[in-house]
C-alpha positions in Angstrom: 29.8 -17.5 31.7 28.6 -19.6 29.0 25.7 -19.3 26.4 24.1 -22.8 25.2 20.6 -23.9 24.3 17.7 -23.6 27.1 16.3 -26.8 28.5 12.7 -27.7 29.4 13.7 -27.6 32.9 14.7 -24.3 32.8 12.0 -22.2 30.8 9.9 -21.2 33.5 13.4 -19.5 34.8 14.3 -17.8 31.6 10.4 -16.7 31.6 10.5 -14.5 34.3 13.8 -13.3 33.5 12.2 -12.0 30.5 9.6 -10.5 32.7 12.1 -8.2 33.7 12.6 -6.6 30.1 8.9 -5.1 30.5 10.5 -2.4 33.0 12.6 -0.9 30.3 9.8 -1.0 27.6 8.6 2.9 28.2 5.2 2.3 28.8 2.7 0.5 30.6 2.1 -2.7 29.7 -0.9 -5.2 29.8 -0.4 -8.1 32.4 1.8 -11.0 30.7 0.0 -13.9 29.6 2.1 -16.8 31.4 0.5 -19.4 29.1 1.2 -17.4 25.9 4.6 -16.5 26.9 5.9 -19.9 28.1 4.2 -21.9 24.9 6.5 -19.6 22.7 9.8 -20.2 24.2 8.9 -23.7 24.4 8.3 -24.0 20.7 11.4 -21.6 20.3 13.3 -24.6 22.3 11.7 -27.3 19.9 13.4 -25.5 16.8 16.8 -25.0 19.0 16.3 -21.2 18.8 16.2 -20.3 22.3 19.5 -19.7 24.0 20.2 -18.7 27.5 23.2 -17.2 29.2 24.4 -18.8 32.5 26.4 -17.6 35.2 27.1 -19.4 38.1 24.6 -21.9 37.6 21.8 -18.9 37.1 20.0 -17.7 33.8 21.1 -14.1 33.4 20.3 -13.3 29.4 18.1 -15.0 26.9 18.0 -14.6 23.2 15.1 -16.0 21.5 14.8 -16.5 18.0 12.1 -17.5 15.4 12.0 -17.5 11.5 10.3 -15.5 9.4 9.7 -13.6 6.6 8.4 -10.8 5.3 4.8 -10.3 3.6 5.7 -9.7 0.2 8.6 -12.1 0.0 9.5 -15.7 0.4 13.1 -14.8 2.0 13.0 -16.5 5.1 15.2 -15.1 8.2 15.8 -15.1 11.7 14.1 -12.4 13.7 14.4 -11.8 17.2 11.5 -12.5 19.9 13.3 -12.1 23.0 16.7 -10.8 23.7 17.5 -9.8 27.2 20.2 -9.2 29.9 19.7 -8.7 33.9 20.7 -5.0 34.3 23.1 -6.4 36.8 25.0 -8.6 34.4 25.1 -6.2 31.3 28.7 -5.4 32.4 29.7 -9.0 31.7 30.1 -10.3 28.2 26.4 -12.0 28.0 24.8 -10.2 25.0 27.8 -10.3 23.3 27.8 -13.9 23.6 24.2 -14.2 23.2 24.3 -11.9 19.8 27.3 -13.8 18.2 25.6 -17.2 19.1 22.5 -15.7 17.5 25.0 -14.6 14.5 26.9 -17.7 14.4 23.5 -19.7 13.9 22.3 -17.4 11.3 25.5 -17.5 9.2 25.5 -22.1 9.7 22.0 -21.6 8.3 22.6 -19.1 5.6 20.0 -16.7 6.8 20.1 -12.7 7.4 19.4 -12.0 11.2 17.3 -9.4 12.6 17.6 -7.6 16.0 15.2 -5.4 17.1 15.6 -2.9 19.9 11.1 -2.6 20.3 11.1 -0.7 23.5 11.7 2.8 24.4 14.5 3.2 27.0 18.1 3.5 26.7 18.1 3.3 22.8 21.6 5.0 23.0 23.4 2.2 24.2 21.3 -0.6 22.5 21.8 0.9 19.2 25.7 1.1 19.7 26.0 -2.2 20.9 24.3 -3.4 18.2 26.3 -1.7 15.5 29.6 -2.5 17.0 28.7 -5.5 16.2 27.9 -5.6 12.8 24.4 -4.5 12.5 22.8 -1.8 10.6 20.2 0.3 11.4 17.2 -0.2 9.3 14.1 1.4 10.9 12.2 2.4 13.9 9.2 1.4 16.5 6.6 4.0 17.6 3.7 3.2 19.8 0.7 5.2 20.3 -1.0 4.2 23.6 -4.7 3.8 23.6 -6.4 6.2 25.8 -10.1 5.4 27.3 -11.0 8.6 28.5 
């Protein structure tokens, strides 16, 4: 296993891997937008911000970063956009290795990072892995679906 920059090649891969997060989001989603979704990991990949985990030659996790900051301040920081592992490789160590990649870049650049876990199943166990390593909790995400009828 090994965690490492993504390549142009290799977007379109780590693209539908991330298509895969939508099934643990909670609620029904609106059909991706291929276009939107690939121009933002590609501009991730420009600012070396998009990592991938590999194993065996296959992309089986992705954490995506951008920078940011918040309205009222000028504090920049890194926020996630994308951080996801296949269901069948979350027994490995790949978002561990994703995270402290993400954590490693954030301390070289002397910025806080932000993870956020945005959708709504198995918050147990996204919310402990994310303490144990280091994070606080600082909020939560509530959705209220638009109904048309």
């Amino acid at each position: 296993m090994e965690v490492r920059e993504v390549t142009p090649t290799e977007i379109w891969d780590e693209y539908k891997l991330l298509l895969g997060a939508a099934d643990g989001f909670g609620y029904e989603i609106p059909l991706p937008n291929s276009d939107k979704g690939i121009n933002a990991l590609t501009y991730a990949m420009g600012q070396r911000l998009n990592f991938v985990a590999i194993d065996k030659g296959e992309i089986v996790g992705a954490l995506v970063l951008a920078f940011d900051t918040l309205w009222w301040i000028d504090e920049w920081f890194l926020i996630d956009i994308a951080f996801y592992v296949d269901p069948e490789k979350r027994a490995t160590k790949a978002a561990s290795m994703l995270i402290n990649k993400g954590k490693d870049l954030a301390k070289q650049l002397g910025l806080p990072l932000q993870i956020s876990v945005t959708y709504g199943t198995d918050l147990d166990r996204k919310e402990k892995f994310l303490l144990r390593k280091g994070f606080k909790k600082i909020g939560g995400n509530y959705v209220m679906e638009n109904s048309n009828g």
